[in-house]
C-alpha positions in Angstrom: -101.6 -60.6 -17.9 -97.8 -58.9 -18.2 -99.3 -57.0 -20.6 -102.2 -55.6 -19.3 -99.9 -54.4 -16.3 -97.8 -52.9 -18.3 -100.7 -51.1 -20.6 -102.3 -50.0 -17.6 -99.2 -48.7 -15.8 -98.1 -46.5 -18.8 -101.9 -45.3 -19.0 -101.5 -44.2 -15.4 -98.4 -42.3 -16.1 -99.9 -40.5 -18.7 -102.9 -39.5 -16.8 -100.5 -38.8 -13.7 -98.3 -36.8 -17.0 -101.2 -34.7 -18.2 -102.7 -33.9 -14.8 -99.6 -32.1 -14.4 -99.7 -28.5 -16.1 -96.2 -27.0 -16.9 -95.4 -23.2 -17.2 -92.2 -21.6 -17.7 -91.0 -19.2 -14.6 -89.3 -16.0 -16.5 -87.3 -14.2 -13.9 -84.9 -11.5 -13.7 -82.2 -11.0 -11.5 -83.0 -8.1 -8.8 -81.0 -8.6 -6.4 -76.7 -9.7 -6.1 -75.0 -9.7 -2.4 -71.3 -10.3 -3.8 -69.5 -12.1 -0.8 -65.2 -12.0 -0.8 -65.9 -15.6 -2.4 -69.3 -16.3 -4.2 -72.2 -14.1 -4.5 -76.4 -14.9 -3.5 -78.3 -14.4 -6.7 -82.2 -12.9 -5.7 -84.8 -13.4 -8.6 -88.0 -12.6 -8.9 -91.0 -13.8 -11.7 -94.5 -14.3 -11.7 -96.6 -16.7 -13.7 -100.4 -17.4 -13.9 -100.9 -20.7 -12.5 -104.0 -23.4 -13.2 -106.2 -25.5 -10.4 -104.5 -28.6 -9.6 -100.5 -29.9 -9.6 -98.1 -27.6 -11.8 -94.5 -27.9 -12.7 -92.8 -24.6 -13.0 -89.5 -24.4 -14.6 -86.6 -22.2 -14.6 -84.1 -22.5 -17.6 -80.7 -21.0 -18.2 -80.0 -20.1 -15.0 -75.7 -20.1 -13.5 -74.5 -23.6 -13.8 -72.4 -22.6 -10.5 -75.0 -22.7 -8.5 -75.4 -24.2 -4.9 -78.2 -26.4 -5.3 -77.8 -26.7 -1.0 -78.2 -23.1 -0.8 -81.9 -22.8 -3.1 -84.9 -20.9 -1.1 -87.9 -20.0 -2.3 -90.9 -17.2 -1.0 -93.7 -17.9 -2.8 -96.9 -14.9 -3.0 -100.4 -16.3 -3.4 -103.3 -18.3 -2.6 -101.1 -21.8 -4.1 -98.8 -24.2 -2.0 -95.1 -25.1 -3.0 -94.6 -28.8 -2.9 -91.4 -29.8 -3.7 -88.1 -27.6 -5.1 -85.4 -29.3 -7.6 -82.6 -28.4 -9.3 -80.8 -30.3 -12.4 -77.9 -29.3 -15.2 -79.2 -29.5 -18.5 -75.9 -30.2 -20.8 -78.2 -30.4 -23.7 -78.8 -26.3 -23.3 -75.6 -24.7 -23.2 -75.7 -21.5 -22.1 -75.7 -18.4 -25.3 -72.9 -17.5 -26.4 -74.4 -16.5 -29.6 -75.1 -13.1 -28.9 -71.3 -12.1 -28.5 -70.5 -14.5 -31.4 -72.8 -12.2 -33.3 -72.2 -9.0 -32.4 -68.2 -9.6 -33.1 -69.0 -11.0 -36.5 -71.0 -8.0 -37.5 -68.5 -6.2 -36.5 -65.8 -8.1 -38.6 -68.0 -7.4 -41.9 -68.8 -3.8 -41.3 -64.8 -3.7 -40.9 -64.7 -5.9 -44.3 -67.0 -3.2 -45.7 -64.9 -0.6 -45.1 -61.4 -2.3 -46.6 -63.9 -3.1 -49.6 -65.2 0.3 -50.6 -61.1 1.6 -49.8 -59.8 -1.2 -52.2 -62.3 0.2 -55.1 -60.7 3.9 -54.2 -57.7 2.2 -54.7 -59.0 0.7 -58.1 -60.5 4.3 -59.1 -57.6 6.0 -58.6 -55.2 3.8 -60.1 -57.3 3.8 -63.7 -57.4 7.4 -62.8 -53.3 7.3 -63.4 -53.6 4.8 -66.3 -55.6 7.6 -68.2 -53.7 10.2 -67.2 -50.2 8.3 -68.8 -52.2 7.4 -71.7 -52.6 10.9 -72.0 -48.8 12.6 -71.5 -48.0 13.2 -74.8 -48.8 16.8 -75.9 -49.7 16.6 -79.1 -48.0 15.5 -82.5 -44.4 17.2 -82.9 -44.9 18.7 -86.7 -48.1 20.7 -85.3 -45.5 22.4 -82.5 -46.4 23.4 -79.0 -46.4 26.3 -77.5 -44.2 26.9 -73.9 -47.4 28.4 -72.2 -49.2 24.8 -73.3 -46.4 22.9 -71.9 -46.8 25.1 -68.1 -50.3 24.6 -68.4 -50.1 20.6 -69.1 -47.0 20.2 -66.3 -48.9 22.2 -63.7 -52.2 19.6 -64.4 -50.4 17.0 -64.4 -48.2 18.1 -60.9 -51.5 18.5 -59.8 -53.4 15.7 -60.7 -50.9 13.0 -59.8 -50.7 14.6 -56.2 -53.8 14.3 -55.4 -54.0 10.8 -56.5 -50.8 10.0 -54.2 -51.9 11.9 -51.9 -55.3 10.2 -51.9 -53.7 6.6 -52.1 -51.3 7.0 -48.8 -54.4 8.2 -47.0 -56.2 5.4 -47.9 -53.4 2.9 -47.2 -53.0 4.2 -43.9 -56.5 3.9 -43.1 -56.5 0.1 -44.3 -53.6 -0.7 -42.5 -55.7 0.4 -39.2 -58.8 -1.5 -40.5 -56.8 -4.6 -40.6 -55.5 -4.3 -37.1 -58.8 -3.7 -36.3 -60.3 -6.9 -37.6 -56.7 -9.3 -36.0 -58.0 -7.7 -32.9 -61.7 -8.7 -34.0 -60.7 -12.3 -34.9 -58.6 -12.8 -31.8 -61.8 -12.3 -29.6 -64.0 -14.2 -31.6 -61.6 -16.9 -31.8 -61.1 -16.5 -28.0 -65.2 -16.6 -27.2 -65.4 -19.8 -29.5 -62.7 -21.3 -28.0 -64.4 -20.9 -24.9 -65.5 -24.1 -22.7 -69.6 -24.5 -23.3 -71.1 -24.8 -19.8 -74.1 -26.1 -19.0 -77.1 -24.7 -18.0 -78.7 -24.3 -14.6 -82.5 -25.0 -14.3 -85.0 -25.1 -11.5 -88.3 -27.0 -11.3 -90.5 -25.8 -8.7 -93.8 -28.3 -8.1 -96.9 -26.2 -7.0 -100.4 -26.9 -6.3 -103.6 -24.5 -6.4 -107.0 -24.9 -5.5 -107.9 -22.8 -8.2 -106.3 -20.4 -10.8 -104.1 -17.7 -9.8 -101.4 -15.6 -10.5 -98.0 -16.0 -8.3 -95.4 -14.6 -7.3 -91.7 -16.0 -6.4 -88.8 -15.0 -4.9 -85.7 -17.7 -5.7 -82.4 -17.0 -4.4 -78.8 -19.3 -4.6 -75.7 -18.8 -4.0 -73.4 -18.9 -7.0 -69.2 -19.4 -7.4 -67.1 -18.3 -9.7 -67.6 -14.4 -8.6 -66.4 -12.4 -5.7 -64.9 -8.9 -4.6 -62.0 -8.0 -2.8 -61.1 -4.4 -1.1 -59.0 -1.7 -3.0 -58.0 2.1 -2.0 -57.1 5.0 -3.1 -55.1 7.3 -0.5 -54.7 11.3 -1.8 -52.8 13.5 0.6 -52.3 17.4 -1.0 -50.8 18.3 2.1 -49.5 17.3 5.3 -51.7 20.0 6.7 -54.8 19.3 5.5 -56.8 15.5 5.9 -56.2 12.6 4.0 -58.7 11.5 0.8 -59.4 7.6 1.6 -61.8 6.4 -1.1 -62.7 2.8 -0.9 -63.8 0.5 -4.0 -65.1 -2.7 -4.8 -62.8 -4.7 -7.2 -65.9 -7.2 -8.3 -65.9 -10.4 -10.9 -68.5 -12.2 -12.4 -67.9 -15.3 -14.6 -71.3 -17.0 -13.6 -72.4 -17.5 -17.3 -75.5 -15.1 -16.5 -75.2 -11.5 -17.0 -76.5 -9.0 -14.4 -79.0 -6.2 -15.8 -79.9 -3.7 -13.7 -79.4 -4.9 -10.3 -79.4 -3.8 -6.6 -76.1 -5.0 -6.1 -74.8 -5.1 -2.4 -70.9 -6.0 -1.2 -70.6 -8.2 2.0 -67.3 -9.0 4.0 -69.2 -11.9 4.9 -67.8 -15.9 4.1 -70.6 -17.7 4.0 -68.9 -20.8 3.6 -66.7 -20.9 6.7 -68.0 -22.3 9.6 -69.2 -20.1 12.2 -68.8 -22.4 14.9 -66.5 -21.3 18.0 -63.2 -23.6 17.9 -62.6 -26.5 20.9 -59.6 -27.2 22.3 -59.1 -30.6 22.6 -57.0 -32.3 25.4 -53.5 -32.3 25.4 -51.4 -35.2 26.4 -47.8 -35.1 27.3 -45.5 -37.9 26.5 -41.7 -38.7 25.3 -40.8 -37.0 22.5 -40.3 -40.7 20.7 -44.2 -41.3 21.5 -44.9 -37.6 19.9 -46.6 -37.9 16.4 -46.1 -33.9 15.1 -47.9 -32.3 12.7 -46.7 -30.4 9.9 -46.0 -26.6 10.9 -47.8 -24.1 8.9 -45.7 -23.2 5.9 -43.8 -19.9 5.7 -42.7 -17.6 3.1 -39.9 -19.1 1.7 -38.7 -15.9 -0.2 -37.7 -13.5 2.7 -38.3 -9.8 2.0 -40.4 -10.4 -1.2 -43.1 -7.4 -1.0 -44.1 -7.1 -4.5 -44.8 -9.8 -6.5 -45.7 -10.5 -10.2 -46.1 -13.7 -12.7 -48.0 -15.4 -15.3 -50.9 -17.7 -15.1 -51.4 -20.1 -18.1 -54.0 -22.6 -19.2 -52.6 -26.0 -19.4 -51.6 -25.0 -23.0 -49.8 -22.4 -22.2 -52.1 -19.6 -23.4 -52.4 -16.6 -21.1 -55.7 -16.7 -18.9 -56.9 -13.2 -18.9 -59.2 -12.5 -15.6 -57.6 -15.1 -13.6 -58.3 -14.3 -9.9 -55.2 -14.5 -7.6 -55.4 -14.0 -3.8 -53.0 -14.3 -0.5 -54.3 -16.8 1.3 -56.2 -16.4 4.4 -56.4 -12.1 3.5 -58.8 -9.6 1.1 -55.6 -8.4 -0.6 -56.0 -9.8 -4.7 -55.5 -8.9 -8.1 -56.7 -10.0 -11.6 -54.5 -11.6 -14.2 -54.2 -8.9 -17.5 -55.0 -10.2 -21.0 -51.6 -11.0 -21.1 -52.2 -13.4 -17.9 -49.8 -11.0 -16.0 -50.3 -9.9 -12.8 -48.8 -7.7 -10.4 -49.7 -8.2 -6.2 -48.3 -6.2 -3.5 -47.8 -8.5 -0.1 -49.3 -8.2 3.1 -46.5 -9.1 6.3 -46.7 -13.2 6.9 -48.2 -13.9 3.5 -47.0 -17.5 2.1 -48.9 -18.6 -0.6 -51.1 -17.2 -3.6 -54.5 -18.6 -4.4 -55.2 -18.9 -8.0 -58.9 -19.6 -9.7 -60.6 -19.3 -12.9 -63.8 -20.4 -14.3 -63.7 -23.9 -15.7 -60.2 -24.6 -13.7 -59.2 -26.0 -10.4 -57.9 -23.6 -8.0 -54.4 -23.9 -7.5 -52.1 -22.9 -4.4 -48.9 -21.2 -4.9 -46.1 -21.3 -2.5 -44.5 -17.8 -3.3 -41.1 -18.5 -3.0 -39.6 -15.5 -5.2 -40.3 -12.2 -6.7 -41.4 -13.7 -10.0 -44.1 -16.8 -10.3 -45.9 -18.6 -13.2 -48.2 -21.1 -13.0 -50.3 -23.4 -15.3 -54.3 -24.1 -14.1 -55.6 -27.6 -14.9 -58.8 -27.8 -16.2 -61.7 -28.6 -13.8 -62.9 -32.2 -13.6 -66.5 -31.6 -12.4 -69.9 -32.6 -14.2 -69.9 -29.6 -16.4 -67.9 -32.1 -18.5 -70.7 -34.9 -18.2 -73.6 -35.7 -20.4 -75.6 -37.3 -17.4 -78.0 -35.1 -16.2 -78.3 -34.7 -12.4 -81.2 -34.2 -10.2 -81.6 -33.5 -6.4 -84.3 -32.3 -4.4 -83.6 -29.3 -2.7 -84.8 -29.6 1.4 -84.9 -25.8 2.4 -88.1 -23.6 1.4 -89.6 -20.3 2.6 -92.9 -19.4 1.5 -93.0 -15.7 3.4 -92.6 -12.9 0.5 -92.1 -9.4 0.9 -92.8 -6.9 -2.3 -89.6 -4.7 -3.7 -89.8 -1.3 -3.5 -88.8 0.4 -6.5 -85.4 2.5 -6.2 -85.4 5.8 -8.1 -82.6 6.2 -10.7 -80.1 8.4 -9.0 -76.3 8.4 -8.7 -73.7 5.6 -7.7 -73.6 6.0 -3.9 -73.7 3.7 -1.2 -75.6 2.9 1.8 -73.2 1.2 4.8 -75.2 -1.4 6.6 -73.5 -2.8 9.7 -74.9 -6.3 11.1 -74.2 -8.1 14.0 -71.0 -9.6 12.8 -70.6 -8.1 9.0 -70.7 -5.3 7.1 -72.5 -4.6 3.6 -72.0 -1.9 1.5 -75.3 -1.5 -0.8 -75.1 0.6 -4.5 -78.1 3.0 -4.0 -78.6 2.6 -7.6 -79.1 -0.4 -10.0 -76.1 -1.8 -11.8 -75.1 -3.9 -14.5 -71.9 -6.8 -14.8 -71.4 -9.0 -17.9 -70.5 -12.6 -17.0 -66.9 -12.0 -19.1 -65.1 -12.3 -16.1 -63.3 -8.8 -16.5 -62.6 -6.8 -13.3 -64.9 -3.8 -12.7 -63.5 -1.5 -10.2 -66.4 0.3 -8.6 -66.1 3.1 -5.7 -68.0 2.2 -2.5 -67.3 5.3 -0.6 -64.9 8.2 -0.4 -64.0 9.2 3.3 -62.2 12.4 4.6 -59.7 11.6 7.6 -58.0 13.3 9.8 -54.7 11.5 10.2 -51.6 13.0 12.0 -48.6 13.3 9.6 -45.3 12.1 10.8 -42.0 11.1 8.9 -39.8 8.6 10.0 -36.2 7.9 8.6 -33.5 5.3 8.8 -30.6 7.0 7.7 -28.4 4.5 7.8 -30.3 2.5 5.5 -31.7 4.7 3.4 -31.4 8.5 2.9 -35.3 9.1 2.6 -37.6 10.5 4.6 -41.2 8.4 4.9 -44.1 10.0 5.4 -46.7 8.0 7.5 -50.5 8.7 8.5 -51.4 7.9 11.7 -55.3 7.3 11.6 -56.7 6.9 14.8 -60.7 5.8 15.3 -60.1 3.9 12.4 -62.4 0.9 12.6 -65.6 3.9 12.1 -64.4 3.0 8.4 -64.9 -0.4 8.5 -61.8 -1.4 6.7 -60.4 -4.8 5.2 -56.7 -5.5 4.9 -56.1 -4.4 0.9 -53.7 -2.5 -1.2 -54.0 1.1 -2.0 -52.7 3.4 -4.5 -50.8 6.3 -3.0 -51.2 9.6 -4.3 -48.9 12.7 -2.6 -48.9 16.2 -3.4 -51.2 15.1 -7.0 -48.0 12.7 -8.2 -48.7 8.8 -7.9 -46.0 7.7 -5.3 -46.8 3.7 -5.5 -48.7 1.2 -3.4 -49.1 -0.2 -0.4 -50.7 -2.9 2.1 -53.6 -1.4 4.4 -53.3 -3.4 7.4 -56.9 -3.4 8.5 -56.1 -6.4 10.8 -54.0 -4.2 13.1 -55.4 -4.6 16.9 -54.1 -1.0 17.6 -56.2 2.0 17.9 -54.2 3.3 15.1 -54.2 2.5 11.5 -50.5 3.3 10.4 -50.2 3.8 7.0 -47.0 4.8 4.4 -47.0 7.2 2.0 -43.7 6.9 0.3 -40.7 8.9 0.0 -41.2 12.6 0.1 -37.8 14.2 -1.8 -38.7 17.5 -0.2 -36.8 16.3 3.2 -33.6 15.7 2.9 -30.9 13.7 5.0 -27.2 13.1 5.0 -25.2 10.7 7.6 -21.4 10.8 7.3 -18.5 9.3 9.1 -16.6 12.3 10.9 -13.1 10.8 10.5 -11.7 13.5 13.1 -13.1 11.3 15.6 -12.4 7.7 14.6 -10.2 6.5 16.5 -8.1 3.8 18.3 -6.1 4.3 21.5 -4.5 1.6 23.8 -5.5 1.2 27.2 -3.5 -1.5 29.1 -4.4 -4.9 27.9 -7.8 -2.9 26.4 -7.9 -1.6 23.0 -10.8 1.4 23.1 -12.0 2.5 19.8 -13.9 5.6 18.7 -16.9 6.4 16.3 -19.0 9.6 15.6 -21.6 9.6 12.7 -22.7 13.8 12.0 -26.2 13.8 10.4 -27.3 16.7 8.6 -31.5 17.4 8.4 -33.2 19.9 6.3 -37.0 20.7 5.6 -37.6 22.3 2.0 -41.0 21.7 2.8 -43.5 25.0 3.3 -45.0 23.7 6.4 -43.7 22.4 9.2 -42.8 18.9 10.0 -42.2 16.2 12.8 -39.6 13.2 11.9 -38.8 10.6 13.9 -35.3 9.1 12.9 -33.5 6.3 13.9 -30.0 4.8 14.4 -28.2 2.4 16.5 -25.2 1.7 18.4 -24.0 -1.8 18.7 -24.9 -4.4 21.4 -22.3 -6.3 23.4 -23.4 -10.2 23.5 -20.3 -11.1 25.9 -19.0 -9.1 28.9 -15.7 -8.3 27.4 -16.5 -5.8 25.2 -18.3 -2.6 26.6 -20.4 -0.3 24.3 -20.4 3.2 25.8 -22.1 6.0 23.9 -20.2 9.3 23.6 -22.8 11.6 21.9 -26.3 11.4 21.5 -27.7 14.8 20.6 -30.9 14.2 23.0 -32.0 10.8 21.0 -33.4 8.1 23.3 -31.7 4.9 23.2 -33.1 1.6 23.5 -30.9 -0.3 26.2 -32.5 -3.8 25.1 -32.3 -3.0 21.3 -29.6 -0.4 21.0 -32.1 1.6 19.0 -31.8 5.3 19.2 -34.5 7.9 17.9 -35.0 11.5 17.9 -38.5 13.6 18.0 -37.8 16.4 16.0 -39.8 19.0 14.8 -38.7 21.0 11.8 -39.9 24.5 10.7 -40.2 25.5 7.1 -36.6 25.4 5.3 -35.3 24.6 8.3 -32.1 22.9 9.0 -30.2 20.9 11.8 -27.8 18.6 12.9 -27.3 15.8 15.0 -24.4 13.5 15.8 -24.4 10.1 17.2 -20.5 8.5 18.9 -19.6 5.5 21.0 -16.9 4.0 22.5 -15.9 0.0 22.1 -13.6 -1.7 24.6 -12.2 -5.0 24.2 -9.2 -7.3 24.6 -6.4 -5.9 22.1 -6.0 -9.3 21.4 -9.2 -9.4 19.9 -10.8 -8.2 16.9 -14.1 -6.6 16.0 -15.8 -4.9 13.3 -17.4 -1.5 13.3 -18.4 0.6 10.9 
């Protein structure tokens, strides 16, 4: 009786099996919203579907993908049933194709050392026949001299051209062969590379009768992202500033993308958009406190710029590597090398590291120079099991794409309710190798007021700052941008798109064309006795010239010391019409500067103290 159970059970299965038809979905990837973190992948496929229960499957699809996040729009007279999603380690995604290609490169390279090597063959049997050849004939017959001219000049001639001939080819096999290291390193590096597995999608349907359908299937994928770059030009202080803004987008998804509409969102779709409670707060003896952990600070004061080394857990460079400040837009990409080079945003604290395959590591930046060593990944990409789960969320509303004609690389600005998207008005393509493709989003002319500032006291430089106001029409993220003055690169700098001001203040650098001096005038340092009060003297002449061919407004600063007890009494003795600070003893001047123009201002003060006493001045 077991086994007539059993028979009739397995013959159920296979009716069950074969009442299901399966078709395989071929899609193509139309449509990529890159998010700061992740991306939403949009394909689109149709299939002819038969009467009855079908089983539609997607293959080699990202193995990064959200399997939360799958939604399907379905187009035609069929109902979707169920959605699932499952890693198939038994299909690894190609990397055949690049395997190939740089192997068929390495033998046309071998090619061309082979046929070089024969030259070389030629030409040296070429020289054996040649010294076979040297005598001139046998000495009783005699030579004549105009023989000997003719068989030296033949000889001159011929054994140039054969050294000649050899060097050249040398040369040219010496480049070969640093063509095919080159060759050999990459292959060795796209070998070496971890196989992934692939992503697939069954999608059950059922249809009253045959038709042809049409789906929609979008994810969200990791492992890609963008973050905000610029490029600031300023030709003169007279004319508006060149702000162009670009996309600095990765893609290490294991799927290429060919050709699509490609969209940049400042959008996190990961962080929770729920409004934060406060929760009650209890009072109580500091012994009854439990505290929690302050947030951690930069430990390395005054670091700005800083650069390092990310390494595998071998020690090998990872080329690509994403790093970030945390909590800010402002990243960089790791060079072949696994160098990289971040300028810092104020406040920033720690670096956030990723790369494909490897778990993201935090790194406290504590000095000017950090290295660190990523520790591969311990998810199921290294299982065999494969995993199933049925995916709750479908939409089966579909709207048809409109064809874009080809055209350009601009960009449409799209402002929602609480994000911004910048959409390419033309298809684009980006290889899943992880390499960073800078790509311009938009390229604004602003009208900034030019104003230099100066610290002489610190530094003998003039700064020239843009003051952009109505800058938020830009929609700008915090990022660093490349400086560019007068056509001369003049370094980088953080773009504080997080300012709450109605003006976006921004550095240019040092402009050489101003130039400032500070000196002590000794005439006037002095000390003098007062009583039981010594009174000393100080006075600072600073010297200001424009070589400039406009004008120009600076604002400079200085200082005058601050009493912190009531003995001592600052008084100021010359000011030159600078503003001074009573709460800060900061003093600045407006000044306005014509063309070549020069001028001079001095700063003095007087200290009083107890002659008994000492202090220091400068």
């Amino acid at each position: 009786m077991k086994y007539l159970t059993l028979l009739a059970m397995l013959l159920l299965q296979q009716a069950f099996a074969q009442s299901v038809a399966e078709r395989e979905l071929k899609t193509t990837i139309s449509n990529v919203t890159v998010f700061l973190q992740g991306g939403l992948i949009s394909r689109t496929g149709s299939v002819d579907i038969p009467p009855g229960k079908s089983l539609l499957k997607m293959r080699a699809l990202s193995p990064f993908m959200d399997s939360k996040s799958i939604r399907v729009k379905a187009e035609g007279e069929f109902t979707v049933l169920s959605v699932n999603h499952q890693l198939n380690h038994l299909s690894q995604l190609k990397k055949d194709a690049r395997i190939d290609s740089l192997n068929k490169q390495l033998k046309a390279w071998e090619v061309e050392l082979l046929t070089r090597q024969s030259r070389l063959e030629v030409l040296a049997e070429k020289q054996s026949l040649l010294d076979k050849n040297k005598r001139l004939g046998r000495a009783e017959a005699g030579t004549s001299l105009d023989q000997i001219g003719q068989a030296v000049q033949f000889y001159d001639q011929a054994l140039t051209a054969i050294k000649s001939e050899e060097v050249r080819i040398k040369l040219e096999m010496e480049e070969i062969n640093e063509q095919k290291t080159r060759l050999k390193q990459e292959l060795a590096g796209v070998q070496g590379e971890k196989d992934l597995p692939s992503g697939e999608i069954e999608i059950r349907v059922d249809a009253a009768a045959a038709v042809r359908g049409t789906l929609t299937i979008s994810y969200m994928v990791g492992n890609a992202g963008w973050y905000p770059s610029y490029d600031v030009r300023v030709t003169s202080i007279e004319q508006p500033l060149q702000l162009t803004y670009k996309a600095e987008v990765y893609q290490h998804t294991g799927v290429d993308w060919e050709n699509v509409k490609l969209k940049f969102s400042n959008a996190t779709p990961n962080q929770s958009g729920l409004a934060p409670e406060l929760e009650t707060w209890y009072l109580n003896y500091t012994r009854n406190t439990r505290f929690k952990p302050a947030p951690q600070k930069p430990l390395a004061i005054g670091v700005q710029i800083v650069s390092g080394k990310v390494l595998d857990e071998n020690g090998d460079p990872l080329a690509g590597a994403a790093v970030m400040v945390e909590g800010t837009t402002v990243g960089t990409f790791a060079d072949e090398a696994g160098n990289f080079t971040l300028t810092l945003p104020n406040d920033a604290s720690q670096l956030l590291i990723s790369y494909v395959g490897y778990e993201t590591t935090e790194l406290p930046i504590t000095a000017e120079n950090l290295s660190t060593r990523l520790q591969p990944q311990e998810l199921n990409l290294s299982e065999v099991v494969t995993t199933r789960g049925l995916v709750a969320g479908l939409e089966l509303r579909a709207k048809r794409r409109r064809k874009q004609p080809a055209a350009d690389i601009t960009t449409t600005t799209i402002e929602n309710q609480t994000t911004v998207e910048f959409e390419l008005d033309a298809p684009y393509s980006i290889k899943s190798e992880g390499e960073k493709r800078s790509i311009n989003l938009r390229t604004y002319e602003v009208a900034a007021d030019y104003i230099y500032y100066a610290v002489p006291k610190l530094d003998k430089d003039a700064f020239l700052m843009a003051n952009i106001p109505q800058w938020e029409s830009y929609n700008l993220l915090q990022g660093e941008a490349n400086l560019y003055f007068e056509d001369a690169y003049v370094g980088r700098t953080i773009l504080d798109a997080g300012s709450l001001n109605d003006t976006l203040q921004l550095s240019l650098g040092r402009d050489k064309s101003i130039l400032i001096g500070r000196e002590k005038i000794t005439d006037f340092t002095r000390r003098k006795i007062m009583g039981n009060k010594l009174i000393e003297s100080r006075r600072f002449r600073m010297l200001i010239r424009n070589k400039k061919s406009q004008p120009i407004k600076l604002r400079l600063y200085d200082q005058l010391p601050l009493a912190v007890i009531n003995d001592i009494v600052v008084t100021p003795s010359a000011l030159s019409g600078g503003k001074m600070d009573e709460q800060s003893g900061e003093v600045f001047w407006e000044l306005e500067l014509a063309p070549q123009q020069q001028i001079e201002l001095l700063l003095g003060y007087e200290v009083k103290y107890p002659k008994s006493e000492r202090v220091i001045l400068e």
